[in-house]
PQR file of N, CA, C, O and H, with PARSE charges and radii, in Angstrom:
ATOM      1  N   UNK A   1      22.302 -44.490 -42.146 -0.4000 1.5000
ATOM      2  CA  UNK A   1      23.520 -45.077 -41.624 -0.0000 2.0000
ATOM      3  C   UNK A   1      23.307 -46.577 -41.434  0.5500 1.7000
ATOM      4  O   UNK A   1      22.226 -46.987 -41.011 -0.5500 1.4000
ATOM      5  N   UNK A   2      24.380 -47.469 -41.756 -0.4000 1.5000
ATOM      6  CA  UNK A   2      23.895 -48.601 -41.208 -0.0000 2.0000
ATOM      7  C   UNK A   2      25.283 -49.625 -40.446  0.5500 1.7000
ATOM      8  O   UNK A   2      26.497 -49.653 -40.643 -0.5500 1.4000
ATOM      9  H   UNK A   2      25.259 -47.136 -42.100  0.4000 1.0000
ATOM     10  N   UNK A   3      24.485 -50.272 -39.654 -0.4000 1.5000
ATOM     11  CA  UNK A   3      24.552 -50.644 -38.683 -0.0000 2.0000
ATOM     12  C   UNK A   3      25.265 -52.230 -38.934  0.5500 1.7000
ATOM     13  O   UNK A   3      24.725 -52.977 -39.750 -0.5500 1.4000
ATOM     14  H   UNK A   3      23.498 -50.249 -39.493  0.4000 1.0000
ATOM     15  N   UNK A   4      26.496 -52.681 -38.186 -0.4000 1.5000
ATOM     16  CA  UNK A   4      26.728 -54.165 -38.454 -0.0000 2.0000
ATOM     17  C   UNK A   4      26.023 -54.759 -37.303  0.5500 1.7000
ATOM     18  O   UNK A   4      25.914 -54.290 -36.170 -0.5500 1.4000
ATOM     19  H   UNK A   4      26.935 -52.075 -37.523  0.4000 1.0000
ATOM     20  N   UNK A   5      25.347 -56.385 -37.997 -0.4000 1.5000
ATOM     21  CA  UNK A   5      24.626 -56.941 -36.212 -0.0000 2.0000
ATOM     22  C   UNK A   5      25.556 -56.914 -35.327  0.5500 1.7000
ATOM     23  O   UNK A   5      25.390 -56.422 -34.210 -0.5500 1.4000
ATOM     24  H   UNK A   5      25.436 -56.766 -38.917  0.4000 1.0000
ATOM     25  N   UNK A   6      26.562 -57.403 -35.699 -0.4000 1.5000
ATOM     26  CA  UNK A   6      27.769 -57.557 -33.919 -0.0000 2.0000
ATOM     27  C   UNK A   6      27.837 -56.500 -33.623  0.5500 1.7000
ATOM     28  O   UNK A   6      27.600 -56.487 -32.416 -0.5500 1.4000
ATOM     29  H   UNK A   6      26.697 -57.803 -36.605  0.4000 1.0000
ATOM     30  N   UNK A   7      28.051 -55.362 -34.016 -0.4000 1.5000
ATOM     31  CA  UNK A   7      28.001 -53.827 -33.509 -0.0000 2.0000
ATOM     32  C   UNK A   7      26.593 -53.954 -32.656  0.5500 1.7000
ATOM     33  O   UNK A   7      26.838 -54.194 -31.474 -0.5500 1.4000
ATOM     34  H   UNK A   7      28.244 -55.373 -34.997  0.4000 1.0000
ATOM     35  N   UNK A   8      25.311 -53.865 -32.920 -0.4000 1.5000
ATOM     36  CA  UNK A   8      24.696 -53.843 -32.506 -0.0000 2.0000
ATOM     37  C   UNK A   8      24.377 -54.858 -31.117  0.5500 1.7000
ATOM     38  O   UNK A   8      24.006 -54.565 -29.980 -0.5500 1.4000
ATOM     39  H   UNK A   8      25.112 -53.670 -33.880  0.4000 1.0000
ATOM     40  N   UNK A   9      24.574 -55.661 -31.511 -0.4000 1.5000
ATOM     41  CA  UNK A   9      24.669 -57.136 -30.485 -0.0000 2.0000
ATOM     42  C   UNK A   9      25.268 -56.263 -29.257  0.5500 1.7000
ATOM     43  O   UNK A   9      24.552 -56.085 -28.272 -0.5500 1.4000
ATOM     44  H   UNK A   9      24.875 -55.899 -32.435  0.4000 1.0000
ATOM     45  N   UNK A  10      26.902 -55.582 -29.319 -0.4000 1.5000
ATOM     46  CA  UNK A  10      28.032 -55.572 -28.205 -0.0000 2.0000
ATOM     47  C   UNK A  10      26.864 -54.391 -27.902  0.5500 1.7000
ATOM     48  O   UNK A  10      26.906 -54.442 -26.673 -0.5500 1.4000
ATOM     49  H   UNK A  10      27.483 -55.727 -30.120  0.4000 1.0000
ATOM     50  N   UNK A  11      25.639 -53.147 -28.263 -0.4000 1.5000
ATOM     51  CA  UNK A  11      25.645 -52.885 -27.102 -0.0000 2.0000
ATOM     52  C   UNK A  11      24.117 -53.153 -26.505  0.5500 1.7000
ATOM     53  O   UNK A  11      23.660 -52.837 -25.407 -0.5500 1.4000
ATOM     54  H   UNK A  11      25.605 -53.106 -29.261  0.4000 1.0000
ATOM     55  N   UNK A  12      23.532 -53.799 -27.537 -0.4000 1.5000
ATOM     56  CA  UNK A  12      22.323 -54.274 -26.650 -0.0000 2.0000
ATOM     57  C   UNK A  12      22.181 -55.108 -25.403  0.5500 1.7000
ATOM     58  O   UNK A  12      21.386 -55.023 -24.467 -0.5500 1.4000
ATOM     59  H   UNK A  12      23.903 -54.056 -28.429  0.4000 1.0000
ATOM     60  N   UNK A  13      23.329 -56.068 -25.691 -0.4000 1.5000
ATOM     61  CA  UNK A  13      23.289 -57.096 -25.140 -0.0000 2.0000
ATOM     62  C   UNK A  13      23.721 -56.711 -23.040  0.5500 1.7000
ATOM     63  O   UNK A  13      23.030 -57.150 -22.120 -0.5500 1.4000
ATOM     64  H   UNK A  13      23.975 -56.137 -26.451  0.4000 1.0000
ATOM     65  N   UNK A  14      24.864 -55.915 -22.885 -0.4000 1.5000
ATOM     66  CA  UNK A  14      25.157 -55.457 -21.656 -0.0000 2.0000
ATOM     67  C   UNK A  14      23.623 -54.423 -21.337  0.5500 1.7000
ATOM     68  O   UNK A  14      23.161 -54.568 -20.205 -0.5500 1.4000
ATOM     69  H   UNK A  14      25.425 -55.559 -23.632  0.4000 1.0000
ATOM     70  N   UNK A  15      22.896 -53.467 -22.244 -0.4000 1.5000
ATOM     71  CA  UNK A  15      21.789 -52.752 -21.629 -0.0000 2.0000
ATOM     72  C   UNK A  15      20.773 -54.182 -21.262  0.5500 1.7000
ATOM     73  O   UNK A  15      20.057 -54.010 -20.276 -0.5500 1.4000
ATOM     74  H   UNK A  15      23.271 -53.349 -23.163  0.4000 1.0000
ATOM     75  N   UNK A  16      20.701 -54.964 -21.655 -0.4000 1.5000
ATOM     76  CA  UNK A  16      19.722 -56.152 -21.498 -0.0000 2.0000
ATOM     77  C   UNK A  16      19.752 -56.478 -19.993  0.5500 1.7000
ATOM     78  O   UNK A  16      18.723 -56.626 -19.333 -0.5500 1.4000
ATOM     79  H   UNK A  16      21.283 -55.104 -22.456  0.4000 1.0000
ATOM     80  N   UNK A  17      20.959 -56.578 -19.510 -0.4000 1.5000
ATOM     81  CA  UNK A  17      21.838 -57.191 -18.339 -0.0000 2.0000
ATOM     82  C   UNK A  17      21.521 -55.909 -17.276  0.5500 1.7000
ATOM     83  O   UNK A  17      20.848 -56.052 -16.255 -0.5500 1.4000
ATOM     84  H   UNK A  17      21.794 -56.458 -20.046  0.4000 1.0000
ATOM     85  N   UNK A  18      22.091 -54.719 -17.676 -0.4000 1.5000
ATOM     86  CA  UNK A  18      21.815 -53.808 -17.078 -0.0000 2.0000
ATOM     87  C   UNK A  18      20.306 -53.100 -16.435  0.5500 1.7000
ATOM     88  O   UNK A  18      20.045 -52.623 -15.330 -0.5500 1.4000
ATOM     89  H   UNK A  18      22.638 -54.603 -18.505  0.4000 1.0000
ATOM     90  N   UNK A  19      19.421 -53.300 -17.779 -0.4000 1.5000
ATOM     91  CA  UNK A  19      17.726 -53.258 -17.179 -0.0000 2.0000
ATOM     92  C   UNK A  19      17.440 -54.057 -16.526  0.5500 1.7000
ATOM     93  O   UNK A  19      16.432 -53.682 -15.926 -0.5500 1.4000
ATOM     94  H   UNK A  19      19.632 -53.688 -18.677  0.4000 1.0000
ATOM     95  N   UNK A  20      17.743 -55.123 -16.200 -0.4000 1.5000
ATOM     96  CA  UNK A  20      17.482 -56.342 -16.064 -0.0000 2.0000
ATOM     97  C   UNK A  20      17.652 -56.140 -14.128  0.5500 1.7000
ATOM     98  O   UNK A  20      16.882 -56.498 -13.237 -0.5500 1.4000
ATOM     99  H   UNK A  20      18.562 -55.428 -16.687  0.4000 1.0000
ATOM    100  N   UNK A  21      18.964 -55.438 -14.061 -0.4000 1.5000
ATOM    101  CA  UNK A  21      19.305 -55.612 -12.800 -0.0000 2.0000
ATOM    102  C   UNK A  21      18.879 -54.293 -11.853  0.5500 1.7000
ATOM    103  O   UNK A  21      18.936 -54.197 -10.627 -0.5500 1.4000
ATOM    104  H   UNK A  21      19.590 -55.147 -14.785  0.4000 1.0000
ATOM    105  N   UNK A  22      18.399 -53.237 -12.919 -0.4000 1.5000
ATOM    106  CA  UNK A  22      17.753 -52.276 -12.538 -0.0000 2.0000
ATOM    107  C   UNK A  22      16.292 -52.602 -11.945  0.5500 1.7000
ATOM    108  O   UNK A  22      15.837 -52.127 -10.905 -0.5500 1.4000
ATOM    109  H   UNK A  22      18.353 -53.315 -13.915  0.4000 1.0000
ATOM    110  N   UNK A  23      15.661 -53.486 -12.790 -0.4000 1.5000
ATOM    111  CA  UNK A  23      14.404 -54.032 -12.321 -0.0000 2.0000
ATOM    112  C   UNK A  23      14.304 -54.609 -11.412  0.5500 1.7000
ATOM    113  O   UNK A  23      13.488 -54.240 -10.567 -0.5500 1.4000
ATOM    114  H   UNK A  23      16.030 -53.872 -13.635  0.4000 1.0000
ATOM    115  N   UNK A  24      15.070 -55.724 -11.215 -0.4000 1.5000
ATOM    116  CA  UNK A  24      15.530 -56.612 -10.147 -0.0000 2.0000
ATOM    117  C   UNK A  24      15.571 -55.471  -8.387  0.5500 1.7000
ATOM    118  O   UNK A  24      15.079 -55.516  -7.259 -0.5500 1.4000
ATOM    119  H   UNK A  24      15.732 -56.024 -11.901  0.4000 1.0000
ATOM    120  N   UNK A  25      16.370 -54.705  -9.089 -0.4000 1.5000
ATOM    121  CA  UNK A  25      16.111 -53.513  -7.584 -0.0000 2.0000
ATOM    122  C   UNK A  25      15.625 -53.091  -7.267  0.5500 1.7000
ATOM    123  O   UNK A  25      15.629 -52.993  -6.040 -0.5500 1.4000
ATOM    124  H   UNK A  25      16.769 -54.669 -10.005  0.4000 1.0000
ATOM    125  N   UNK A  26      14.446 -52.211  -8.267 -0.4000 1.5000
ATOM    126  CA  UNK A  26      13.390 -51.192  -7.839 -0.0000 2.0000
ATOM    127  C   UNK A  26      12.539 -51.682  -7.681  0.5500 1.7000
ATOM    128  O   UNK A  26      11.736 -51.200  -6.882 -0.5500 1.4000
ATOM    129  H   UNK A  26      14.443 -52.291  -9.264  0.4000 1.0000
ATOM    130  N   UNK A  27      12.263 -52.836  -8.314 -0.4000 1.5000
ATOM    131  CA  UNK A  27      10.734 -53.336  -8.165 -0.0000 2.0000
ATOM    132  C   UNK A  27      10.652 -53.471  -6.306  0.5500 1.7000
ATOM    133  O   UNK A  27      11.627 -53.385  -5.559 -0.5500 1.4000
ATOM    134  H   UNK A  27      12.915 -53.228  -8.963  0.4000 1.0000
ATOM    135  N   UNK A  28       9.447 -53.661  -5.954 -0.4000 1.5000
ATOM    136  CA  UNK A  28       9.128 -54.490  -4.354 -0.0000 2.0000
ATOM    137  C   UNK A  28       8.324 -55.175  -4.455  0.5500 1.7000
ATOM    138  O   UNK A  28       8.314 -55.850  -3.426 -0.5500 1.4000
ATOM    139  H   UNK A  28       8.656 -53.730  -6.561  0.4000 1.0000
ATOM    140  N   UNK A  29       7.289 -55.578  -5.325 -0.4000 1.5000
ATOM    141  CA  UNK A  29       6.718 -56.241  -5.334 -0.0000 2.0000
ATOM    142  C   UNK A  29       6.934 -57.649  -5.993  0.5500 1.7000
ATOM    143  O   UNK A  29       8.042 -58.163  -5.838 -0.5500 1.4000
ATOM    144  H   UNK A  29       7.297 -55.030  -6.161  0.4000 1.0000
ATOM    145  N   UNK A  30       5.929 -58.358  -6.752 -0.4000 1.5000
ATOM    146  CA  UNK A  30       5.845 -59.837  -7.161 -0.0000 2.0000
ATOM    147  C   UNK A  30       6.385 -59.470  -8.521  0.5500 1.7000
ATOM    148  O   UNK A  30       7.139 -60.403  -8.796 -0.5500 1.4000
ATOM    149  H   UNK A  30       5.029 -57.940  -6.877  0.4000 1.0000
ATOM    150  N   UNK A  31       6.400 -58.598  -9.527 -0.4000 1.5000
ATOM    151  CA  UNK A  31       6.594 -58.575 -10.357 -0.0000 2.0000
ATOM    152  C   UNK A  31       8.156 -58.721 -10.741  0.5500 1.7000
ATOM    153  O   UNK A  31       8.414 -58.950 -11.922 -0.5500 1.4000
ATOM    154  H   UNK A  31       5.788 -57.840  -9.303  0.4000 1.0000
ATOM    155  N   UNK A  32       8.741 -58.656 -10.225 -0.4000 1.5000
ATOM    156  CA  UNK A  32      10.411 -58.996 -10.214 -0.0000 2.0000
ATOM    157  C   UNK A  32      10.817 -60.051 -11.190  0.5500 1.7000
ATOM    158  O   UNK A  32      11.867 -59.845 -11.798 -0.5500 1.4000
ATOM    159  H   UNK A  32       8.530 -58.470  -9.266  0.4000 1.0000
ATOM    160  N   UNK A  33      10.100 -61.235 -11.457 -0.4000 1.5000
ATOM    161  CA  UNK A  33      10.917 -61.984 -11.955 -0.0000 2.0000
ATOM    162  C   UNK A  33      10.378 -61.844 -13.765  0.5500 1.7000
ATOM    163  O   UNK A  33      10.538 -62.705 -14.631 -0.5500 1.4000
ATOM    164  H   UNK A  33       9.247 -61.402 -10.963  0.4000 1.0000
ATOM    165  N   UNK A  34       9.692 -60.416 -13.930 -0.4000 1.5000
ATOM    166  CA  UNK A  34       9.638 -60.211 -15.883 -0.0000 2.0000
ATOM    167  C   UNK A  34      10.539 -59.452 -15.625  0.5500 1.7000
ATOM    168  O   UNK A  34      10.119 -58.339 -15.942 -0.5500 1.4000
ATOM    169  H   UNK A  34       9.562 -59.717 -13.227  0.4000 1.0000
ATOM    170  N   UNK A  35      11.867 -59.336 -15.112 -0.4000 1.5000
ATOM    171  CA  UNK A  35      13.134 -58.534 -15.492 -0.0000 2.0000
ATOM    172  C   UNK A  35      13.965 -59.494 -15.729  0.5500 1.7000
ATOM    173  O   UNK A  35      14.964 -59.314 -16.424 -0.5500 1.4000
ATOM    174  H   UNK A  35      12.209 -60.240 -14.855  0.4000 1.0000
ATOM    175  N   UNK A  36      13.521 -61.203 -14.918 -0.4000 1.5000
ATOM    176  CA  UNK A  36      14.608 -61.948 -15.025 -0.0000 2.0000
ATOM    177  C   UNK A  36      15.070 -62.278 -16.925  0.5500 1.7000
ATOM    178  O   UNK A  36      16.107 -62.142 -17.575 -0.5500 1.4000
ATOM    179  H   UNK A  36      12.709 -61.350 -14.353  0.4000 1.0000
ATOM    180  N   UNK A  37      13.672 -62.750 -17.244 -0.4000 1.5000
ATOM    181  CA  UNK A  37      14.646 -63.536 -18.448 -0.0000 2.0000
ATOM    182  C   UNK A  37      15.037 -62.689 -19.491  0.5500 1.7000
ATOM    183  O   UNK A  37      15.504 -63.077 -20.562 -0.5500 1.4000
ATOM    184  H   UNK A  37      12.830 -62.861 -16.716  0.4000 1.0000
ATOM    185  N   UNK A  38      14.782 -61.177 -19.066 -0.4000 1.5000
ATOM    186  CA  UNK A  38      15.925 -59.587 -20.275 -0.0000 2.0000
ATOM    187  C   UNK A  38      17.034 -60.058 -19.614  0.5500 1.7000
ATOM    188  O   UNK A  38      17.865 -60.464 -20.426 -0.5500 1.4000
ATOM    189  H   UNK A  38      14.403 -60.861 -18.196  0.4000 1.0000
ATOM    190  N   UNK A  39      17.405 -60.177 -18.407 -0.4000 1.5000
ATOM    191  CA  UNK A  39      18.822 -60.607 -18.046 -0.0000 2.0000
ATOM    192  C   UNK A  39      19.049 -61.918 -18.580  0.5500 1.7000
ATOM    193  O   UNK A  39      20.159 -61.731 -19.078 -0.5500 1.4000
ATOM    194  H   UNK A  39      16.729 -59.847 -17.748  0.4000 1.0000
ATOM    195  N   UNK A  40      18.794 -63.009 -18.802 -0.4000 1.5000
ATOM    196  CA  UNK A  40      19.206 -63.711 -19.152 -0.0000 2.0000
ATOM    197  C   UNK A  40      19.452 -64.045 -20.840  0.5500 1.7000
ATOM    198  O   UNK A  40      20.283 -64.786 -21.364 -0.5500 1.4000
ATOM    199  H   UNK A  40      17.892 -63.162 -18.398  0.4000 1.0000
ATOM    200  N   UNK A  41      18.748 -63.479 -21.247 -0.4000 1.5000
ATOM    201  CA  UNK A  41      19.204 -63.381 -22.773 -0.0000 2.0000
ATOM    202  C   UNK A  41      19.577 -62.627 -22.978  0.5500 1.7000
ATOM    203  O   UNK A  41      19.929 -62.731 -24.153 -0.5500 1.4000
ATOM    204  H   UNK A  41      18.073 -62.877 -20.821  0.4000 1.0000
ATOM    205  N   UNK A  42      19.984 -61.123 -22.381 -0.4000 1.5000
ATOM    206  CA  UNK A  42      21.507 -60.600 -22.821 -0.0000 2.0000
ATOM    207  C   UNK A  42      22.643 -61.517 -22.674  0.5500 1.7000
ATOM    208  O   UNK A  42      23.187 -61.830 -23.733 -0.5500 1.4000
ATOM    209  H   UNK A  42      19.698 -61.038 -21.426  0.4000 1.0000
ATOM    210  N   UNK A  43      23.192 -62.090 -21.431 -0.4000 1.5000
ATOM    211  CA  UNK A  43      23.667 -63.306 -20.419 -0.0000 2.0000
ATOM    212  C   UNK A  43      24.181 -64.399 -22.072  0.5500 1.7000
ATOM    213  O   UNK A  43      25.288 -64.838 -22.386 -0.5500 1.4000
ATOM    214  H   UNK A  43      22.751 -61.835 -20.570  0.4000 1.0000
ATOM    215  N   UNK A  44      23.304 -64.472 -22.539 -0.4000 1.5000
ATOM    216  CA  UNK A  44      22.941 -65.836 -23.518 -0.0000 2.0000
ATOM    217  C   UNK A  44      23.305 -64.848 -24.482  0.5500 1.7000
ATOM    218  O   UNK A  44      24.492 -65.075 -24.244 -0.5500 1.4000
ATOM    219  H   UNK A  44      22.405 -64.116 -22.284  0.4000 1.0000
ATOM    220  N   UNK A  45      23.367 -63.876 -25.432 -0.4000 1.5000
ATOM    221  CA  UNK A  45      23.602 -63.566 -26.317 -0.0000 2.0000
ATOM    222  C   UNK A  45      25.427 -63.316 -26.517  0.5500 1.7000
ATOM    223  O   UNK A  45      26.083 -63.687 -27.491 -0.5500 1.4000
ATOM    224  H   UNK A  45      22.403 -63.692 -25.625  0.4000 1.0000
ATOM    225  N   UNK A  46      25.964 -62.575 -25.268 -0.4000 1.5000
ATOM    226  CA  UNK A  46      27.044 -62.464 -24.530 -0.0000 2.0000
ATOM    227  C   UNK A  46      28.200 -64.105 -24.499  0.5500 1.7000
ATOM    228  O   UNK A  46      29.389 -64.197 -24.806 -0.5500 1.4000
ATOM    229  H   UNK A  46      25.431 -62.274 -24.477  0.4000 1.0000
ATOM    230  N   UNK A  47      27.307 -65.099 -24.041 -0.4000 1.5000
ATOM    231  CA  UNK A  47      27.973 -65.970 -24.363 -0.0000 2.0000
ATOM    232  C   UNK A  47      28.269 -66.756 -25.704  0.5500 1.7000
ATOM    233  O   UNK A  47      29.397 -67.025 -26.117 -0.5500 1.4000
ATOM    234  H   UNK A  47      26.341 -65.024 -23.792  0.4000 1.0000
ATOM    235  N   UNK A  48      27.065 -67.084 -26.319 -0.4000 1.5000
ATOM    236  CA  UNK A  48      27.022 -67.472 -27.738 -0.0000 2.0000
ATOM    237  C   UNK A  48      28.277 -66.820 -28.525  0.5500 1.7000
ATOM    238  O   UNK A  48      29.182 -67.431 -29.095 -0.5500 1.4000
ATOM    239  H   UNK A  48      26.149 -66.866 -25.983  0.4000 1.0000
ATOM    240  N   UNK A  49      28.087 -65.332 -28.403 -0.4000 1.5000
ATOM    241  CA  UNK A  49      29.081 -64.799 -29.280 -0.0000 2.0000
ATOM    242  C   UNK A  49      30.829 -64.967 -29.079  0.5500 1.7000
ATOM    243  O   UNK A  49      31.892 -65.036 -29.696 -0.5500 1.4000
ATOM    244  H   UNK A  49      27.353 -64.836 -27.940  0.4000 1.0000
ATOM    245  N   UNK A  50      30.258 -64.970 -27.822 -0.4000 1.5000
ATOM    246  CA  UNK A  50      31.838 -65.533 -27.108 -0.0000 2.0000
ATOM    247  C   UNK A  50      32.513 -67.346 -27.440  0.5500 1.7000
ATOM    248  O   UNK A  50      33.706 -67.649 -27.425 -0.5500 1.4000
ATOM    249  H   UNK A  50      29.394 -64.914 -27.320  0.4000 1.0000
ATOM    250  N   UNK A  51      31.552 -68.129 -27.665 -0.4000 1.5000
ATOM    251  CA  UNK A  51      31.728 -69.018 -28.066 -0.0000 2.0000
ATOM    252  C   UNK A  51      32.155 -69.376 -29.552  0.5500 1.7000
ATOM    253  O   UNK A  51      33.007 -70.126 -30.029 -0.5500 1.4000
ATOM    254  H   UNK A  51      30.583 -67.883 -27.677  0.4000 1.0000
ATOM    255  N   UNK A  52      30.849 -68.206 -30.273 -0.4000 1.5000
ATOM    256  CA  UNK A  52      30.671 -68.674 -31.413 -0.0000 2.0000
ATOM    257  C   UNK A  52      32.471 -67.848 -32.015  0.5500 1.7000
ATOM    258  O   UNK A  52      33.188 -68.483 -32.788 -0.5500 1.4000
ATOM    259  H   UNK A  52      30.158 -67.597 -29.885  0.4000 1.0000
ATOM    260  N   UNK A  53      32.785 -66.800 -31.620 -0.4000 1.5000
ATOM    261  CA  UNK A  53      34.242 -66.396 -31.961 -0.0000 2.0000
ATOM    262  C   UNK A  53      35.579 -67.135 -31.944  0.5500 1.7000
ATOM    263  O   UNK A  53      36.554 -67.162 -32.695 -0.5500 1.4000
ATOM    264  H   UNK A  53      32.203 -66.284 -30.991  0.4000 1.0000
ATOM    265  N   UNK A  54      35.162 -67.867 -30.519 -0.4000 1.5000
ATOM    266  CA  UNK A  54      36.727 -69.401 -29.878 -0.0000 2.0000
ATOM    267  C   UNK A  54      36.099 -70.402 -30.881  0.5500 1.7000
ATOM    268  O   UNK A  54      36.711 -71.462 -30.749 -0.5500 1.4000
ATOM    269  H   UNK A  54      34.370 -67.845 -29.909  0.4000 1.0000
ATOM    270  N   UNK A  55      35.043 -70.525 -31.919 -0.4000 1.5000
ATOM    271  CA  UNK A  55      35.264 -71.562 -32.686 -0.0000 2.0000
ATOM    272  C   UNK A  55      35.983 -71.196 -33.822  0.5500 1.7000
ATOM    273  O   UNK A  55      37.106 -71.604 -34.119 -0.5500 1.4000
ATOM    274  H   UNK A  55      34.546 -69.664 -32.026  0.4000 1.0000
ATOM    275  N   UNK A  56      35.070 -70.155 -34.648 -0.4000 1.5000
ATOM    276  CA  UNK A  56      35.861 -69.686 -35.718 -0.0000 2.0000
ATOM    277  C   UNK A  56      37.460 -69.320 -35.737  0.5500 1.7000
ATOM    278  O   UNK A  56      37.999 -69.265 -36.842 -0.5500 1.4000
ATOM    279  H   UNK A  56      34.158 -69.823 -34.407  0.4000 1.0000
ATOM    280  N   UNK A  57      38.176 -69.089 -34.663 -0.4000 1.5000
ATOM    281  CA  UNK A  57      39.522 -68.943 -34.208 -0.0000 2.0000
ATOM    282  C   UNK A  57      39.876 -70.223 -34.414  0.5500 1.7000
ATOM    283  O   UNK A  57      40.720 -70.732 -35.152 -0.5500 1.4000
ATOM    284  H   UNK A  57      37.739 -69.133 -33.765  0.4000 1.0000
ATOM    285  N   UNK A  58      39.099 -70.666 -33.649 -0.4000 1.5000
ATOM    286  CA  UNK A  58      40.137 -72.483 -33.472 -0.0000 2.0000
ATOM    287  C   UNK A  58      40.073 -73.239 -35.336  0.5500 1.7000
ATOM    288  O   UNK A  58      41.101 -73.576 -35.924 -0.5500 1.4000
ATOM    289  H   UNK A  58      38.414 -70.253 -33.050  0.4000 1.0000
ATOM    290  N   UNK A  59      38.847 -73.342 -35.869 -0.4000 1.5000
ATOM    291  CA  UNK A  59      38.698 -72.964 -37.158 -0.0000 2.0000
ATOM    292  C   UNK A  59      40.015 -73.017 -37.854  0.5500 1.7000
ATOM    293  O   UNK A  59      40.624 -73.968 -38.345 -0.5500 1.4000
ATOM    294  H   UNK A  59      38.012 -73.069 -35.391  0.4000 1.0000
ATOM    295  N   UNK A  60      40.310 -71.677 -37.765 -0.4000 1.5000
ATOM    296  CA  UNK A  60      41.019 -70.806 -38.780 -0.0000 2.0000
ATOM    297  C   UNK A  60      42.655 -71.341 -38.212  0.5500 1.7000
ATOM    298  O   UNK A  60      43.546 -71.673 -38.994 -0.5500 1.4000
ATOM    299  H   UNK A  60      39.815 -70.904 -37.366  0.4000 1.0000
ATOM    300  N   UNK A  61      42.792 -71.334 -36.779 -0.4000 1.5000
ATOM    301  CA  UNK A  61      43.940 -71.936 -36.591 -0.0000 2.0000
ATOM    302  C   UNK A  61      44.037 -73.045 -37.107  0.5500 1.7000
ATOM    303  O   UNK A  61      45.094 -73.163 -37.726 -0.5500 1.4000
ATOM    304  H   UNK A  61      42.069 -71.064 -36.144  0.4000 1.0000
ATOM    305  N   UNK A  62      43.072 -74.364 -37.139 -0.4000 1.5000
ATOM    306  CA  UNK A  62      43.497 -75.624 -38.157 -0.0000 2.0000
ATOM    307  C   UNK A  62      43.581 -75.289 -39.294  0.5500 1.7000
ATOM    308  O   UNK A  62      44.619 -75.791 -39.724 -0.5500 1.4000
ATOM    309  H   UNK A  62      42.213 -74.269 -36.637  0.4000 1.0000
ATOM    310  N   UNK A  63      43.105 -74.738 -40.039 -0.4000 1.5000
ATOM    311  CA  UNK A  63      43.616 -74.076 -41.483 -0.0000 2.0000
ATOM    312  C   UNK A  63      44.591 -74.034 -41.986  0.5500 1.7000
ATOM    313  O   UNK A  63      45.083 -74.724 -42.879 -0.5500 1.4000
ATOM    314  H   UNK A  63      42.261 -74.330 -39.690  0.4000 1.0000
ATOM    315  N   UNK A  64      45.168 -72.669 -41.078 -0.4000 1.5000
ATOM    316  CA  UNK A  64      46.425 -72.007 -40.977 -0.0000 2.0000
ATOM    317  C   UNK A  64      47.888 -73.400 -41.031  0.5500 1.7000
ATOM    318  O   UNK A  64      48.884 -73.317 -41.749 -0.5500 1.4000
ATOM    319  H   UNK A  64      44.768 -72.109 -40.353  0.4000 1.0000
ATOM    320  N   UNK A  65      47.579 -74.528 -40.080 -0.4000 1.5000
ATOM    321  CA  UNK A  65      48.279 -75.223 -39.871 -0.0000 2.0000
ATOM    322  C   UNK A  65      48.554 -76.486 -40.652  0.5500 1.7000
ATOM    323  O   UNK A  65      49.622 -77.097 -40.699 -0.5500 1.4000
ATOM    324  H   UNK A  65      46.770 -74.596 -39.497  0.4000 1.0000
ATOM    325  N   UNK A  66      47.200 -76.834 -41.371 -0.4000 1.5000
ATOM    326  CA  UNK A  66      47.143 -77.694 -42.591 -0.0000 2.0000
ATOM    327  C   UNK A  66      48.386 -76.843 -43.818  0.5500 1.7000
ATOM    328  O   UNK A  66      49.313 -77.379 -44.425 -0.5500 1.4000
ATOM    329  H   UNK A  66      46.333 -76.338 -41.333  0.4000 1.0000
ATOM    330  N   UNK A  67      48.093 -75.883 -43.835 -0.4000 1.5000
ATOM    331  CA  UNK A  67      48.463 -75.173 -45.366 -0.0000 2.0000
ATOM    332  C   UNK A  67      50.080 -75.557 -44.503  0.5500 1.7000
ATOM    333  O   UNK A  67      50.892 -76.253 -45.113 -0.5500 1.4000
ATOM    334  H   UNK A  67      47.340 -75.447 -43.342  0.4000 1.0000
ATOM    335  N   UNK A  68      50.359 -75.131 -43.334 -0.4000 1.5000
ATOM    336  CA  UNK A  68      51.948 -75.283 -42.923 -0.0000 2.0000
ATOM    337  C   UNK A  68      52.247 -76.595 -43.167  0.5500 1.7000
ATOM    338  O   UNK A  68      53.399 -76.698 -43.590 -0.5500 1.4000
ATOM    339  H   UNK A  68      49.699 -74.566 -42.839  0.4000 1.0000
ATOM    340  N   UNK A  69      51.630 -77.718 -43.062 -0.4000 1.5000
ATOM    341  CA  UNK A  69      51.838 -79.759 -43.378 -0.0000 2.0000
ATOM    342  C   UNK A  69      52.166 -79.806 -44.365  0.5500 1.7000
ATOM    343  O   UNK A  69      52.958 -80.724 -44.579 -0.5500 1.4000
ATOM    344  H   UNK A  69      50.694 -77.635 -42.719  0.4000 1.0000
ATOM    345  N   UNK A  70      51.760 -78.798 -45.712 -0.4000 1.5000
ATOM    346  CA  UNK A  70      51.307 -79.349 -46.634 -0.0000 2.0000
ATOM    347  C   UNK A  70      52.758 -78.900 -47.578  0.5500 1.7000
ATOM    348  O   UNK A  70      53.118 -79.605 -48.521 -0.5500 1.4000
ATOM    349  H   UNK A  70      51.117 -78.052 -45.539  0.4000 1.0000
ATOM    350  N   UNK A  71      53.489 -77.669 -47.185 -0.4000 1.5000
ATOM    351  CA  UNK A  71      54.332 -77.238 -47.429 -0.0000 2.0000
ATOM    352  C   UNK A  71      55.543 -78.402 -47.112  0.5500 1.7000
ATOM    353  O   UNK A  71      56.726 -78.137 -47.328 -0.5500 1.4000
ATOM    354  H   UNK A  71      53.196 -77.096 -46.420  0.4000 1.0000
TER
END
């Protein structure tokens, strides 16, 4: 079977966040902060994609709107 990366991305990226905050709880000791940066690069993957989508939109909307000038 195979797999698209953004498929994959939408659900790694929230379990990243989610272990992350699981660790953050159970731990008691010093070791707490090797859960931090799995949370933060889910965090970071989550946004990128979110970004990298409002460009290609905005993108495609100047496109869209050239071809309407040009008419």
């Amino acid at each position: 079977m195979k797999f698209k990366k953004g498929f994959i991305f939408t659900l790694v990226a929230p379990l990243m966040i989610f272990l992350s905050i699981i660790g953050l709880i159970s731990r008691r000791d010093t070791k707490k902060i090797f859960y931090l940066p799995i949370g933060l690069m889910g965090l970071c993957m989550i946004l990128e994609k979110q970004f990298s989508r409002a460009y290609k939109r905005n993108k495609i909307l100047k496109k869209i709107k050239s071809y309407k000038q040009i008419k």
